[in-house]
NUTI-145524 format. One record per residue: residue in three letters; x, y, z of N, C-alpha, C in turn. Coordinates in Angstrom, 2 decimals, always signed. Example, Ala and Ser with C-alpha at 12.3 -4.5 7.8 and 13.67 -1.06 7.14 Angstrom:
+-----+---------+---------+---------+---------+---------+---------+---------+---------+---------+
!   r !     n_x !     n_y !     n_z !    ca_x !    ca_y !    ca_z !     c_x !     c_y !     c_z !
+-----+---------+---------+---------+---------+---------+---------+---------+---------+---------+
! ALA !  +13.19 !   -5.69 !   +7.80 !  +12.30 !   -4.50 !   +7.80 !  +13.20 !   -3.30 !   +7.80 !
! SER !  +12.85 !   -2.25 !   +7.08 !  +13.67 !   -1.06 !   +7.14 !  +12.90 !   +0.03 !   +7.87 !
+-----+---------+---------+---------+---------+---------+---------+---------+---------+---------+
END
This chain:
+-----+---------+---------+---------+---------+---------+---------+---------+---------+---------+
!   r !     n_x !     n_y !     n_z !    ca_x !    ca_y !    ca_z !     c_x !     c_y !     c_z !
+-----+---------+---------+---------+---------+---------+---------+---------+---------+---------+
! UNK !  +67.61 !  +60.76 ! +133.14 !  +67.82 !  +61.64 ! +132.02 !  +68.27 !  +63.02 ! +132.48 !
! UNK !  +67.44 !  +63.70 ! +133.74 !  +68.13 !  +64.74 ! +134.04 !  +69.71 !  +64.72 ! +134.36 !
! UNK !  +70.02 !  +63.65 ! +134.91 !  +71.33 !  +63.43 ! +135.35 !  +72.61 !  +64.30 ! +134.33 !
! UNK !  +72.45 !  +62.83 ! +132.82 !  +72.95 !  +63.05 ! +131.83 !  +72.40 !  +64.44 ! +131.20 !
! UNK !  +71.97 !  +65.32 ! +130.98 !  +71.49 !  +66.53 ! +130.83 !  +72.35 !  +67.77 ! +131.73 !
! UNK !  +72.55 !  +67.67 ! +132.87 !  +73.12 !  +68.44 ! +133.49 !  +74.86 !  +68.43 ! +133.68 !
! UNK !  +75.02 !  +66.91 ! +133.48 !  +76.56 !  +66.21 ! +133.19 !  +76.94 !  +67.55 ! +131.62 !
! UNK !  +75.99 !  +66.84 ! +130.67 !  +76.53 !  +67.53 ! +129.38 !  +76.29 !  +68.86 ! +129.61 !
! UNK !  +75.45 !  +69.80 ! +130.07 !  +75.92 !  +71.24 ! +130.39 !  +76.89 !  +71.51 ! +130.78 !
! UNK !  +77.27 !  +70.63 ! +132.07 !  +78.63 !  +71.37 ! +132.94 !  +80.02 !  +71.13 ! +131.97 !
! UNK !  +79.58 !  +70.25 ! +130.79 !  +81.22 !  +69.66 ! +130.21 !  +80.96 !  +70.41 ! +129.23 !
! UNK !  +80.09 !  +71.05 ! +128.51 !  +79.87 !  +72.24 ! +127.53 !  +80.31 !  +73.95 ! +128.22 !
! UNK !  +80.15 !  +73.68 ! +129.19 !  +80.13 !  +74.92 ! +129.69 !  +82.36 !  +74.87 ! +130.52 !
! UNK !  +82.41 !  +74.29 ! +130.77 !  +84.50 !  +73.58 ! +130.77 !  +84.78 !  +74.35 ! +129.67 !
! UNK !  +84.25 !  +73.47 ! +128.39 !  +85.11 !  +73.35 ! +127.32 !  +84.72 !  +74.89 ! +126.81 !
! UNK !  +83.81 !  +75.69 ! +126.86 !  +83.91 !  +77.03 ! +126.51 !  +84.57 !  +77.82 ! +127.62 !
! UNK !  +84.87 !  +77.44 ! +128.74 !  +85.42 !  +78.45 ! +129.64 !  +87.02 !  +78.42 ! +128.96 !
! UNK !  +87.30 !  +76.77 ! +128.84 !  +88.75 !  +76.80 ! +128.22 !  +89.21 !  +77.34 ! +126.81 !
! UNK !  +88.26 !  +77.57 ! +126.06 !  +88.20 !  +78.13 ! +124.90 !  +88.47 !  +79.51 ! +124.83 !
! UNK !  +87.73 !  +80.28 ! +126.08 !  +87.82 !  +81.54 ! +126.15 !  +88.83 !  +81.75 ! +127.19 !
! UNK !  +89.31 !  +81.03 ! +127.82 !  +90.72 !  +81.27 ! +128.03 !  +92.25 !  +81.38 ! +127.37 !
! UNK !  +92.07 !  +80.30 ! +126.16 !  +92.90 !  +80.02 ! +125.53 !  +92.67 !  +81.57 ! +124.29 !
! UNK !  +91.70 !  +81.96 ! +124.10 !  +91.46 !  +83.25 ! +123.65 !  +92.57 !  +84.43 ! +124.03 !
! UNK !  +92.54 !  +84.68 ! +125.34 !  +92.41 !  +85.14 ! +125.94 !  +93.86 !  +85.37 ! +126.41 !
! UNK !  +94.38 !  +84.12 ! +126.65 !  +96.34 !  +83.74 ! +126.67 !  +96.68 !  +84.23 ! +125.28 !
! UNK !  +96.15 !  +84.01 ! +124.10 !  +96.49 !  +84.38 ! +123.04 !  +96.54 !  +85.70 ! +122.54 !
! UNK !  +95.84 !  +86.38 ! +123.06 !  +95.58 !  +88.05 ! +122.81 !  +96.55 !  +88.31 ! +123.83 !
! UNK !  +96.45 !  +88.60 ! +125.26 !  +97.84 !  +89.26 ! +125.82 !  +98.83 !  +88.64 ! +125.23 !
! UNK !  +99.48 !  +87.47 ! +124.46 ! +100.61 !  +87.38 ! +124.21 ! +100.93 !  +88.33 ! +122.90 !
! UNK !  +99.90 !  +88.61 ! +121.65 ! +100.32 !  +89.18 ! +121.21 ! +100.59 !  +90.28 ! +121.57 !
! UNK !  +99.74 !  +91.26 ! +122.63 ! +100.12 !  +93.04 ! +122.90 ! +101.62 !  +92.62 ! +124.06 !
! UNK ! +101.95 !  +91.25 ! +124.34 ! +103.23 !  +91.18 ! +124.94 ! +104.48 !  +91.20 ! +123.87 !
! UNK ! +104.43 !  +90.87 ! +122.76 ! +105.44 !  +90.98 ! +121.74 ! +104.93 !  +91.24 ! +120.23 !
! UNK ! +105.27 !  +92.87 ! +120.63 ! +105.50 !  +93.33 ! +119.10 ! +106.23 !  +93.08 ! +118.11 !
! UNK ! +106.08 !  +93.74 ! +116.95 ! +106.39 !  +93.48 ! +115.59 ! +108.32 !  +93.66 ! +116.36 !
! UNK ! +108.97 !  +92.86 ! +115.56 ! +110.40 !  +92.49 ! +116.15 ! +111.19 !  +94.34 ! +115.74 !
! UNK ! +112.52 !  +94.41 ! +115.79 ! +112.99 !  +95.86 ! +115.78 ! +113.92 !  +95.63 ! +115.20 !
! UNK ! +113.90 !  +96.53 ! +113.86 ! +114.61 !  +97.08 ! +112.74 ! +116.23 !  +96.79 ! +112.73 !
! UNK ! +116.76 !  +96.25 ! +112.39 ! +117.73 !  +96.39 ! +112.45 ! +118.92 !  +97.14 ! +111.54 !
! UNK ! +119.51 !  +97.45 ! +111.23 ! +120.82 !  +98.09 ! +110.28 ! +122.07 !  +97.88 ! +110.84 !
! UNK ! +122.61 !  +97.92 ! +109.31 ! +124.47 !  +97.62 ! +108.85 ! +124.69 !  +99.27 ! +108.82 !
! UNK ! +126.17 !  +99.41 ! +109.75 ! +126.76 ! +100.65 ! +109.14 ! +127.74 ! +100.60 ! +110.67 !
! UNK ! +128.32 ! +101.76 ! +110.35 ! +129.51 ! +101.74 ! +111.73 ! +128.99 ! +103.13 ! +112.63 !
! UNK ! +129.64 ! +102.77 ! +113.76 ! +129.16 ! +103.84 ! +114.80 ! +130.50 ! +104.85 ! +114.70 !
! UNK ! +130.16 ! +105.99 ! +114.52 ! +130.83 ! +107.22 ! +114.46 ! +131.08 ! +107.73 ! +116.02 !
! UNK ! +131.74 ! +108.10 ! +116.31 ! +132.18 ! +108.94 ! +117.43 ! +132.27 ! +110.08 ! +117.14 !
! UNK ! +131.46 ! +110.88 ! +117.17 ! +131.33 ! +112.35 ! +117.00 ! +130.11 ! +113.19 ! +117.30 !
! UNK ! +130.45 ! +114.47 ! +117.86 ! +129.74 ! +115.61 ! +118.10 ! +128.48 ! +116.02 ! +116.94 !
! UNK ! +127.01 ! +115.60 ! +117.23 ! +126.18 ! +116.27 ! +116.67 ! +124.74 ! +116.24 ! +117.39 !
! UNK ! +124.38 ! +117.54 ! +116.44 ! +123.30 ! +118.60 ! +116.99 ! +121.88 ! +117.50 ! +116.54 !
! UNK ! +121.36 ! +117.03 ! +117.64 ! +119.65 ! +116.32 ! +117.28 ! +118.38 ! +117.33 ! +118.15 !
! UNK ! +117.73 ! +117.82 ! +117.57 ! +116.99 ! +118.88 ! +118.44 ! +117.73 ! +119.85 ! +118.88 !
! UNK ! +117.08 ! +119.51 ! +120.56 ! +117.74 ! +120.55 ! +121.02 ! +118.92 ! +119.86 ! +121.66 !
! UNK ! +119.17 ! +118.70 ! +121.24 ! +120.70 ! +117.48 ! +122.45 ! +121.53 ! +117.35 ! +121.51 !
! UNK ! +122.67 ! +117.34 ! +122.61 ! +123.76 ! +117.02 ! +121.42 ! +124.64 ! +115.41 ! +121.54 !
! UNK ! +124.41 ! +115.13 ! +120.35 ! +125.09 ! +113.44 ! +120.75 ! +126.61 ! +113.20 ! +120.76 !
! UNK ! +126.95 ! +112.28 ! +121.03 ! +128.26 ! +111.41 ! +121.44 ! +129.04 ! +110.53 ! +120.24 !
! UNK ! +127.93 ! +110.15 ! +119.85 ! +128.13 ! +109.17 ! +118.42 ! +126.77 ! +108.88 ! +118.00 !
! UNK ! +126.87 ! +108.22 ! +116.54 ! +125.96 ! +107.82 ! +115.77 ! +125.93 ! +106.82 ! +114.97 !
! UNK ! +125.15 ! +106.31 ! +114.65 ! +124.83 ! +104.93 ! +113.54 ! +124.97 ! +105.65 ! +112.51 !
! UNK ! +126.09 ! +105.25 ! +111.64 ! +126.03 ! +105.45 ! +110.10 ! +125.99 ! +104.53 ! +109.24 !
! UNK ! +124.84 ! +104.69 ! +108.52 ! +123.91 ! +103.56 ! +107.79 ! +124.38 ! +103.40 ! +106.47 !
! UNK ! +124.97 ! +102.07 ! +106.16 ! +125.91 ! +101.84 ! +105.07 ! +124.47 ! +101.68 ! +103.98 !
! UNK ! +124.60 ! +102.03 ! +102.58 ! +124.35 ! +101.23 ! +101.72 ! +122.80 ! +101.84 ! +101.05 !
! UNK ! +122.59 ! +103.61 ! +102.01 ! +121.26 ! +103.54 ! +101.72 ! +121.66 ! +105.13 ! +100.71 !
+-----+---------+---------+---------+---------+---------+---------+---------+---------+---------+
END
């Protein structure tokens, strides 16, 4: 009886290590991929303007808003 007693600990004690691994793969994957990135329609301008204190090259001009 001890036998079977110590068998079923060690296979209780597996199946929670794999549990909390699989936890565990699952949480770093989400802080590995965030919410996806925005996208927009409009044409890129080639032109001189003032952002802060930089001055840009061109810009996204955002059709439709």
């Amino acid at each position: 009886m001890n036998k079977t007693r110590n068998l079923t600990i060690q296979c209780v004690a597996v199946f929670v290590m794999f549990l909390g691994i699989g936890w565990w793969v699952g949480r770093e994957y989400e802080r590995a991929y965030p919410e996806p990135v925005k996208t927009y329609q409009g044409r890129w301008v080639e032109d001189m303007k003032k952002v802060g204190d930089f001055w840009s090259v061109g810009y996204l001009e955002v059709m439709g808003k």
